[in-house]
ZABA-702783 format. One record per residue (C-alpha): residue number from 1; x, y, z. Coordinates in Angstrom, 1 decimal. Layout:
N
REC   num       xx       yy       zz
REC   NUM        X        Y        Z
...
This chain:
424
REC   num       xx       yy       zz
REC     1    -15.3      1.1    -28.1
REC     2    -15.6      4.7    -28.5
REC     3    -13.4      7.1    -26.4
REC     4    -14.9      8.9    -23.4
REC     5    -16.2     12.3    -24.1
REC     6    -13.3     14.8    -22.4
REC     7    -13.9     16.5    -19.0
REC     8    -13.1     19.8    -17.5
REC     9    -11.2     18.6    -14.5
REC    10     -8.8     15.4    -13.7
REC    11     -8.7     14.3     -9.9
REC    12     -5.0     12.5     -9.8
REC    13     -5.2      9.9     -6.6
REC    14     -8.9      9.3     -5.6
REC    15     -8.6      8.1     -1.6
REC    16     -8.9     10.4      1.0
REC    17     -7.4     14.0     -0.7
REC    18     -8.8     13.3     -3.9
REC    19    -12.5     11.8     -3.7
REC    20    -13.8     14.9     -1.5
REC    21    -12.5     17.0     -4.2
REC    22    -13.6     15.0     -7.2
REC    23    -17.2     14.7     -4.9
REC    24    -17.2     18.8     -4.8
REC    25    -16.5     19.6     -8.4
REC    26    -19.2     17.3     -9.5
REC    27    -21.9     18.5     -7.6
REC    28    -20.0     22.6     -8.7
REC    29    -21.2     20.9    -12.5
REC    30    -17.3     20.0    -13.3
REC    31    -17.2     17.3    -16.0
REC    32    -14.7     15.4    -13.7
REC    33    -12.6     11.8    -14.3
REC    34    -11.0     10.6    -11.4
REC    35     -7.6      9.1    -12.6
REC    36     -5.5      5.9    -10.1
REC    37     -2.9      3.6    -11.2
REC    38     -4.4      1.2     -8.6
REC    39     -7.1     -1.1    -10.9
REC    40     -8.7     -2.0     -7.8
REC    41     -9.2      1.5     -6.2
REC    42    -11.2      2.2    -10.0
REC    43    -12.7     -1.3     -9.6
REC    44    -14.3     -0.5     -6.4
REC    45    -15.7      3.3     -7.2
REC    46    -17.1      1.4    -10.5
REC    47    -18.9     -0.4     -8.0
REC    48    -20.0      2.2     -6.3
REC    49    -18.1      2.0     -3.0
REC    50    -15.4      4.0     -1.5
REC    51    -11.7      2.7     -2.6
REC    52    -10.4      4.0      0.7
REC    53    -12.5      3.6      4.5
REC    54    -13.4      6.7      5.4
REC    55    -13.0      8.9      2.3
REC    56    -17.2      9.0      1.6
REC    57    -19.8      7.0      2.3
REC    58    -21.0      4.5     -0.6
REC    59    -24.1      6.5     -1.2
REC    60    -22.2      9.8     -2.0
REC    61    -19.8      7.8     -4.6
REC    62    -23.2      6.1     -6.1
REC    63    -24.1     10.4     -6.4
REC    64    -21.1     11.2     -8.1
REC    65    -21.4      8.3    -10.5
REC    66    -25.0      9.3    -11.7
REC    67    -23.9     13.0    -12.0
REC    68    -21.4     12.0    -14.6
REC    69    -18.4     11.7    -12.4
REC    70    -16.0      8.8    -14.1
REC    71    -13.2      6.7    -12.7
REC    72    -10.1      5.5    -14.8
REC    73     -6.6      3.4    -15.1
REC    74     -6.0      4.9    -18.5
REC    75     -4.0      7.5    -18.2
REC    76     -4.5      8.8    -21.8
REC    77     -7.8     10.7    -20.1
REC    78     -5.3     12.8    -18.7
REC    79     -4.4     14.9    -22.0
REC    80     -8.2     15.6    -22.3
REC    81     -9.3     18.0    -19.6
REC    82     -9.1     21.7    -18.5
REC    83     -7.3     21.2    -15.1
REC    84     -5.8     18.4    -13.1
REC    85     -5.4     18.2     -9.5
REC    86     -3.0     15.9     -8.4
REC    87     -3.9     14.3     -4.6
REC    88     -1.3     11.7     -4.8
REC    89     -1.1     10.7     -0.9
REC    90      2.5     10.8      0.9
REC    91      3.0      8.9      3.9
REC    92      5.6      8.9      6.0
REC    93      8.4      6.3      5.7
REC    94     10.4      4.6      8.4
REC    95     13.0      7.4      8.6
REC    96     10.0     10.0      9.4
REC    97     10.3     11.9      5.7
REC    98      7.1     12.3      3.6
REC    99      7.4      9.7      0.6
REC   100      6.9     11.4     -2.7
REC   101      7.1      8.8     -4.8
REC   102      3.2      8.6     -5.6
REC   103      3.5     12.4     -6.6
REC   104      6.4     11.9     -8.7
REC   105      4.6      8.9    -10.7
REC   106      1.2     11.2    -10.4
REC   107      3.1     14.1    -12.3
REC   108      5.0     12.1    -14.9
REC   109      1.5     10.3    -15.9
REC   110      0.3     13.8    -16.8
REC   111      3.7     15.5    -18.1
REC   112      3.2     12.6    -21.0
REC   113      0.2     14.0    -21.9
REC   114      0.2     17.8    -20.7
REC   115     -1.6     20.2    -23.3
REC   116     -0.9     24.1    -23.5
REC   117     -3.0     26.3    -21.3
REC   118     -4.1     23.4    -19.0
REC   119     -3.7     24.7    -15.1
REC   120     -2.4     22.0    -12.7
REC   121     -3.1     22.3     -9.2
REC   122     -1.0     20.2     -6.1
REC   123     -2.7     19.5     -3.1
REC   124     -1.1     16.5     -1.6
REC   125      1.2     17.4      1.4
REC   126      4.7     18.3      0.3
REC   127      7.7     20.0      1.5
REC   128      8.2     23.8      0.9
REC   129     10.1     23.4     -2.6
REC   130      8.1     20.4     -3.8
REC   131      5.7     22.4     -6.7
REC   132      9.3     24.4     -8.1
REC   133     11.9     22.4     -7.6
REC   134     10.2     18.7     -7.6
REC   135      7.0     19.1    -10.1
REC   136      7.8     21.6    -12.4
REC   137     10.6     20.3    -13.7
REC   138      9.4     16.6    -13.7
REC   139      6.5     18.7    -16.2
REC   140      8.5     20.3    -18.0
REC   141     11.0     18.0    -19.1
REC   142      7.7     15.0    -19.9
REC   143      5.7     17.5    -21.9
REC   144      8.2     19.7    -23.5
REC   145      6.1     22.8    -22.2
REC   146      7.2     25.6    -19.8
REC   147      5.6     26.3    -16.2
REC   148      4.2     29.8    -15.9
REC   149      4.2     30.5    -20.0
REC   150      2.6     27.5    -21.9
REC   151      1.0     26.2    -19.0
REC   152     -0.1     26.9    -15.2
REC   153      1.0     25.5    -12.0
REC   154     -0.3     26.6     -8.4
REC   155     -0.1     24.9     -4.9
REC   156     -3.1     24.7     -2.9
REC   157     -2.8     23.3      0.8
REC   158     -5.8     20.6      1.4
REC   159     -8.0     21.8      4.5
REC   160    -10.2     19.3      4.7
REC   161    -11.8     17.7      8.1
REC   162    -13.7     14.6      7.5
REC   163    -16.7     14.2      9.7
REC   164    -16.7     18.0     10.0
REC   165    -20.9     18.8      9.2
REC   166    -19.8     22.6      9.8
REC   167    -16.7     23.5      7.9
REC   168    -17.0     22.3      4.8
REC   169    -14.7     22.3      1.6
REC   170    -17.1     25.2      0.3
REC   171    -17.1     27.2      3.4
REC   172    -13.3     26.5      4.2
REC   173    -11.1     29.7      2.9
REC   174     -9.1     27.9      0.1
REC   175     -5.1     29.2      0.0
REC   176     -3.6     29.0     -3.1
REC   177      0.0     29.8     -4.4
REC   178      1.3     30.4     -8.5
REC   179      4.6     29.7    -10.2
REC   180      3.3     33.6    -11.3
REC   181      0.5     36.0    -10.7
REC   182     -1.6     34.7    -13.6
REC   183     -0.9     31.3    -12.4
REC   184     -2.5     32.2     -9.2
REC   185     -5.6     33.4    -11.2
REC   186     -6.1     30.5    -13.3
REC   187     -6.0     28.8     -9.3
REC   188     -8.1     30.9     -8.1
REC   189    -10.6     30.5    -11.2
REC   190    -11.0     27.3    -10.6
REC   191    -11.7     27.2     -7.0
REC   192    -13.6     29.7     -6.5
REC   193    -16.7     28.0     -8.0
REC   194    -15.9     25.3     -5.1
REC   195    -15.4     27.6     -2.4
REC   196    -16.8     30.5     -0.8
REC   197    -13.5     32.4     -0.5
REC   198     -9.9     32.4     -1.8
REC   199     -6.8     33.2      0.1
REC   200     -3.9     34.2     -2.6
REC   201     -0.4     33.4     -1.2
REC   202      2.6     34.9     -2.4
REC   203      3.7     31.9     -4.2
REC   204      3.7     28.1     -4.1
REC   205      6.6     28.0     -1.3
REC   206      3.9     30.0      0.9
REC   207      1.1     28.2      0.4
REC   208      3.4     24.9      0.9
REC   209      4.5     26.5      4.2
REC   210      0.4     26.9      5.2
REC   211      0.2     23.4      5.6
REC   212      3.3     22.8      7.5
REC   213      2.1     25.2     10.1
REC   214     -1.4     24.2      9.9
REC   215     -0.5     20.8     10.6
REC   216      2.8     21.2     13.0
REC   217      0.2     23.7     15.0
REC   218     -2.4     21.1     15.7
REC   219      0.5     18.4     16.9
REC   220      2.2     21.2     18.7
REC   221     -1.1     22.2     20.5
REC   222     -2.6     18.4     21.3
REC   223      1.2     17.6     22.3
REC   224      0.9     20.6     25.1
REC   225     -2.7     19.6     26.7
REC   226     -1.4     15.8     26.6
REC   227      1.3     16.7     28.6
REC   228     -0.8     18.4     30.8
REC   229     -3.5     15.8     31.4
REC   230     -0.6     13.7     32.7
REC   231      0.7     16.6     35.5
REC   232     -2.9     17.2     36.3
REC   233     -3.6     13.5     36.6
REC   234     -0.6     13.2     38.7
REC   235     -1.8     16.3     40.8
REC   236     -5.4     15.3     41.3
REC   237     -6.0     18.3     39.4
REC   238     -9.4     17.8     37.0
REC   239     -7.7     19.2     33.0
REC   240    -10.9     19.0     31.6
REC   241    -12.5     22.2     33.7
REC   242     -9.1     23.5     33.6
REC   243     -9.4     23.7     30.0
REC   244    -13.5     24.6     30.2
REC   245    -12.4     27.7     32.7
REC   246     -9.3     28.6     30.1
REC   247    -11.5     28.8     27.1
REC   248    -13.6     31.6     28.4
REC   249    -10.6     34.1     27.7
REC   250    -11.3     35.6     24.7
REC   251     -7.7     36.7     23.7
REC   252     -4.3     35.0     23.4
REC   253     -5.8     31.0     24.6
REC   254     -7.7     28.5     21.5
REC   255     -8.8     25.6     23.4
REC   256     -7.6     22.1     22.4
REC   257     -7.8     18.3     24.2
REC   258     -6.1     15.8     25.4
REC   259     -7.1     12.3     24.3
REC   260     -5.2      8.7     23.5
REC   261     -2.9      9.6     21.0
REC   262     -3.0     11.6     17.5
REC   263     -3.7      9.9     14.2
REC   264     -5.1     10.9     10.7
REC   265     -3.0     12.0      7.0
REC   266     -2.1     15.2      8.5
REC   267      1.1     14.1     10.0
REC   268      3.5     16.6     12.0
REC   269      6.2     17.7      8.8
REC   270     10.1     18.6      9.6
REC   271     11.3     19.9      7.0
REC   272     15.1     19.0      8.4
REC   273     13.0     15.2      6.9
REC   274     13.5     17.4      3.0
REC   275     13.5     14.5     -0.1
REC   276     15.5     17.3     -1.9
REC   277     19.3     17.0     -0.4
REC   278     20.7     20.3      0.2
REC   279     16.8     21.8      0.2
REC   280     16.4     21.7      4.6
REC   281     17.4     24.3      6.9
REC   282     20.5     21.8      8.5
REC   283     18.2     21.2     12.1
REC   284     15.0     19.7     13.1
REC   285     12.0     21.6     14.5
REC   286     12.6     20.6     18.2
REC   287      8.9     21.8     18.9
REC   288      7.6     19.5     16.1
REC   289     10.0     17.0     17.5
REC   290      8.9     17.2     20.7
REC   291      5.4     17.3     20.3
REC   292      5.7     14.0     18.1
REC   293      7.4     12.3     21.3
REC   294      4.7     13.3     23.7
REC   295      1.5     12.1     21.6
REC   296      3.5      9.1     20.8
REC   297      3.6      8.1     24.3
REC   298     -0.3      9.0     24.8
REC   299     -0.8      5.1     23.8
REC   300      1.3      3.6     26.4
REC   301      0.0      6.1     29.1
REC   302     -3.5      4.8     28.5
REC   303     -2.8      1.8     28.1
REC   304     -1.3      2.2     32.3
REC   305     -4.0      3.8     33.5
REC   306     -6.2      0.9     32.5
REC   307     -4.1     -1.2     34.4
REC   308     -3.9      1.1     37.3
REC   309     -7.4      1.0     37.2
REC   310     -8.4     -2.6     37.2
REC   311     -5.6     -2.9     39.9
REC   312     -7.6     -0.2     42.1
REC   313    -11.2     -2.5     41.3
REC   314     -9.0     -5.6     42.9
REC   315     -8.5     -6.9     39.3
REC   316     -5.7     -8.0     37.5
REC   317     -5.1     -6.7     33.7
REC   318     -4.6    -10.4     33.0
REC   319     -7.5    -12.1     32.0
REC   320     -9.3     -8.7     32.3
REC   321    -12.2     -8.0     30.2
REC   322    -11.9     -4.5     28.1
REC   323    -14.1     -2.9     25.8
REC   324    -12.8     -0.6     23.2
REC   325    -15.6      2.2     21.9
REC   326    -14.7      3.9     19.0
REC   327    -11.2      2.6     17.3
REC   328    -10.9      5.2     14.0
REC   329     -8.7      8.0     14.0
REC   330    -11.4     10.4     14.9
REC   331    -15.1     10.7     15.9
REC   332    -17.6      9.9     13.5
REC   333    -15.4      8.9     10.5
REC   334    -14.1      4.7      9.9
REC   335    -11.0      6.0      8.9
REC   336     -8.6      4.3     10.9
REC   337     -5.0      6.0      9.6
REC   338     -2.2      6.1     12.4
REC   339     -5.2      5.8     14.9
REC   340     -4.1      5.2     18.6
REC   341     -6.5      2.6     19.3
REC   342     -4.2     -0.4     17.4
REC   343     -1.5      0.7     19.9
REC   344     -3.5      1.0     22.9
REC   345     -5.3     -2.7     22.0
REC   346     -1.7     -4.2     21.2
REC   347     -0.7     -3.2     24.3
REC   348     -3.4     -4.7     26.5
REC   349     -3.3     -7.9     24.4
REC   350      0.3     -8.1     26.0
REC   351     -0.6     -7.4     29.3
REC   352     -3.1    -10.6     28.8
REC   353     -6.6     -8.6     28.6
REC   354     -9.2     -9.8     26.5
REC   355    -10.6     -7.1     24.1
REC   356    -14.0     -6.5     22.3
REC   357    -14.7     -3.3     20.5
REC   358    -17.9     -0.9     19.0
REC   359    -17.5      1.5     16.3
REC   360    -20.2      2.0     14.3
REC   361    -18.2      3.0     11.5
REC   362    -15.8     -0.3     11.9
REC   363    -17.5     -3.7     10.7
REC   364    -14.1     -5.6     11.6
REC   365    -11.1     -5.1     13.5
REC   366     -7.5     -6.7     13.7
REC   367     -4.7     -6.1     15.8
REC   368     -1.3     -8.0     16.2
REC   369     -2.6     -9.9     13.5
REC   370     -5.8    -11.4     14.5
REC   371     -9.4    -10.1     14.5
REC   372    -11.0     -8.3     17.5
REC   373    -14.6     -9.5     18.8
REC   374    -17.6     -6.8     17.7
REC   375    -19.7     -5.6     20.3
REC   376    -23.0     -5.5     18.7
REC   377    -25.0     -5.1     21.8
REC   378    -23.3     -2.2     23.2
REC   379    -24.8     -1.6     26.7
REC   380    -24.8     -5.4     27.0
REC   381    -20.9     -5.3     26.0
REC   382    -20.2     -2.3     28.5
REC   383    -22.0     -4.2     31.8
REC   384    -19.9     -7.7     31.1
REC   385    -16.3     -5.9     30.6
REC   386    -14.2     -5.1     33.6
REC   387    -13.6     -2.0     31.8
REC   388    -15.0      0.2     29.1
REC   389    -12.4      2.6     27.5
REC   390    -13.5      6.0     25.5
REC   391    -11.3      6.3     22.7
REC   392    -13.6      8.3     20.3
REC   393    -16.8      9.9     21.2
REC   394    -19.1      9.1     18.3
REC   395    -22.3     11.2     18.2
REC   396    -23.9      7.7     18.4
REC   397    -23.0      6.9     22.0
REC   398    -24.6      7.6     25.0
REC   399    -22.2      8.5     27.7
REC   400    -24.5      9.2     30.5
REC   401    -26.4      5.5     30.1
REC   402    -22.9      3.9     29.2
REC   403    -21.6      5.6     32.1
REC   404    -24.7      3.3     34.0
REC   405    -24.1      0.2     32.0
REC   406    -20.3      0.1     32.7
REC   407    -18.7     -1.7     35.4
REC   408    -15.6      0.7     35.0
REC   409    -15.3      3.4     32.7
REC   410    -12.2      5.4     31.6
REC   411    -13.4      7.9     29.3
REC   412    -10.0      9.8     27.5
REC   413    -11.8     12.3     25.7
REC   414    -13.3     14.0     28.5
REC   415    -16.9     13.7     26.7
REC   416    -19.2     12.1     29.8
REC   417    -20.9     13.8     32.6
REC   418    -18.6     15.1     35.3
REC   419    -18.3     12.4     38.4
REC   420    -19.8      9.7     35.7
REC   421    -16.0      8.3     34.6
REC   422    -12.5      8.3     35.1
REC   423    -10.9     10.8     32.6
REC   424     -7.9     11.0     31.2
């Protein structure tokens, strides 16, 4: 069998960091190969599907595939191409600390077969540190070649928003940070014919710090407005024109909201968490800390205030039944990573209610275990359930009928028409 012709660009990791990327190159006229260990991952994009829910729809991976873009196990591809991108994901483990080890078998798959002059590019989210002290030496020492002379190496946090129709990655300011200045071109080469503008960092620890506090700021910010929908609850106090009122100050406020909990891959970072002994400052971020303590408890908060609600209707949670709308981490997207809806349904499941969901982006659904019932008929679903719960507002539903349909309605993302639901 004849070997595949060689591409400009290598996507390491193709689920939801990598196949956006891999998408945006293509259509940019990159020659792109999407290199994963996993067989079934390749298998599936072969196919034409996404390996990962959420990361594209099928139709834009069946685009990618006609426009040349190929998918491979065989790591040999990887000693072929101009640049590589690694997008190797890193999840948190039980002890809270990003787990590296899909980088670390990500870089030595390419160090094996690194060629001078080729300009490797991080993006997965790492400590500050990771790109010096983590990937250049795993390089270096599998290829034999030197960081910043025989070859280039840049960090470059990932902004992207999935679901987002109006920031998208080629309107989204792209940081990126070199091992050395001309490492930071050859970066910046390469993404500027994917993006609209280029942000140079001092360095890769800079650019590795942009993400922190790009992520820690979100977490931070939901973590406050959490905490305040449960004091304004308590205080009869309506948050959500609180918040409306608040926003029209056009210095010193950025409005976020409250809602059920926070999920996604951009998980709240301490670097006190650091794989590198010796590499953290000593102490956590007690404001990270915090704020992962508050949205953690947004779950069980909900999950009393349906209670409390039922209970005010003269019904008992028990035997109560509750319909879930929207169960993915976010509106508009399937993707259902560290999304607050398992908790919320767990929870209810052990107070004895019996659950039904809709998401239109969520064929099937289990929790504890065992599948949940699919509303198909949604304002049929909403009019038999004691209670209807708003977990994401998908541009789909109609709040104002659903508002009609429902016996009760607890909407947690403040998205219906004022006096038309309970919210959070």
């Amino acid at each position: 069998m004849p070997a595949a012709p060689p591409a400009d660009l290598a996507v390491i990791g193709l689920g939801h960091l990598g196949l956006p990327l891999a998408q945006a190159a293509t259509a940019a006229g990159f020659s792109t190969v999407g290199y994963d260990p996993d067989p079934a991952a390749v298998a599936e994009l072969r196919a034409g599907r996404p390996p990962v829910e959420g990361a594209l729809p099928a139709a834009a991976v069946r685009r990618m595939a006609s426009a040349g873009f190929r998918a491979t196990t065989d790591p040999a591809e990887l000693g072929r191409v101009r640049t590589a991108v690694i997008c190797a994901p890193t999840p948190l483990g039980e002890d809270r600390a990003l787990d590296l080890s899909a980088v670390r078998e990500a870089v030595r798959a390419l160090a094996a077969r690194l060629r001078p002059h080729t300009t490797v590019l991080l993006e997965s989210a790492v400590y500050p540190g990771t790109t010096e002290d983590l990937v250049r030496p795993l390089l270096e020492e599998g290829s034999g070649l030197r960081a910043g002379r025989d070859f280039h190496l840049a960090y470059s946090p990932c902004r992207l928003d999935p679901g987002n129709r109006t920031h998208t990655l080629a309107n989204t300011p792209k940081v990126i940070g070199g091992l050395t200045p001309a490492c930071t071109e050859a970066a910046a080469a390469f993404y500027g014919r994917l993006t609209e503008k280029v942000v140079r960092a001092r360095g890769p620890r800079e650019a590795e710090t942009v993400q922190l506090l790009e992520t820690n700021y979100r977490h931070v910010n939901i973590a406050l407005v959490n905490e305040m929908a449960v004091f304004c609850h308590d205080l009869g106090v309506d948050l959500w024109d609180v918040v409306r009122c608040a926003e029209t100050k056009p210095f010193g406020f950025h409005a976020f909201r409250p809602g059920p909990g926070v999920g996604g891959h951009g998980v709240p970072i301490d670097p006190n968490h650091i794989a590198h002994r010796g590499r953290g400052p000593g102490y956590p971020l007690r404001m990270v800390e915090l704020a992962q303590e508050i949205n953690g408890r947004m779950p069980r908060y909900v999950t009393q205030r349906c209670a409390a609600l039922l209970n005010e209707h003269g019904k008992s949670a028990r035997g109560a039944r509750v319909l879930l709308l929207g169960v993915g981490y976010k509106a508009d997207v399937g993707d259902q990573e560290g999304a607050p809806a398992r908790e919320i349904a767990s929870r209810l499941m052990e107070l004895g209610a019996q659950l039904s969901y809709h998401d239109p982006y969520v064929a099937q659904w289990q929790v504890l275990g065992r599948p949940v019932p699919r509303a198909d008929a949604l304002y049929e679903a909403a009019a038999a359930a004691d209670l209807t719960v708003l977990l994401q507002h998908h541009r789909t539903y109609d709040l104002q009928g659903l508002a009609v349909k429902a016996q009760l309605l607890l909407d947690t993302r403040g998205a219906s028409p004022a006096g038309a639901a309970h919210r959070l």
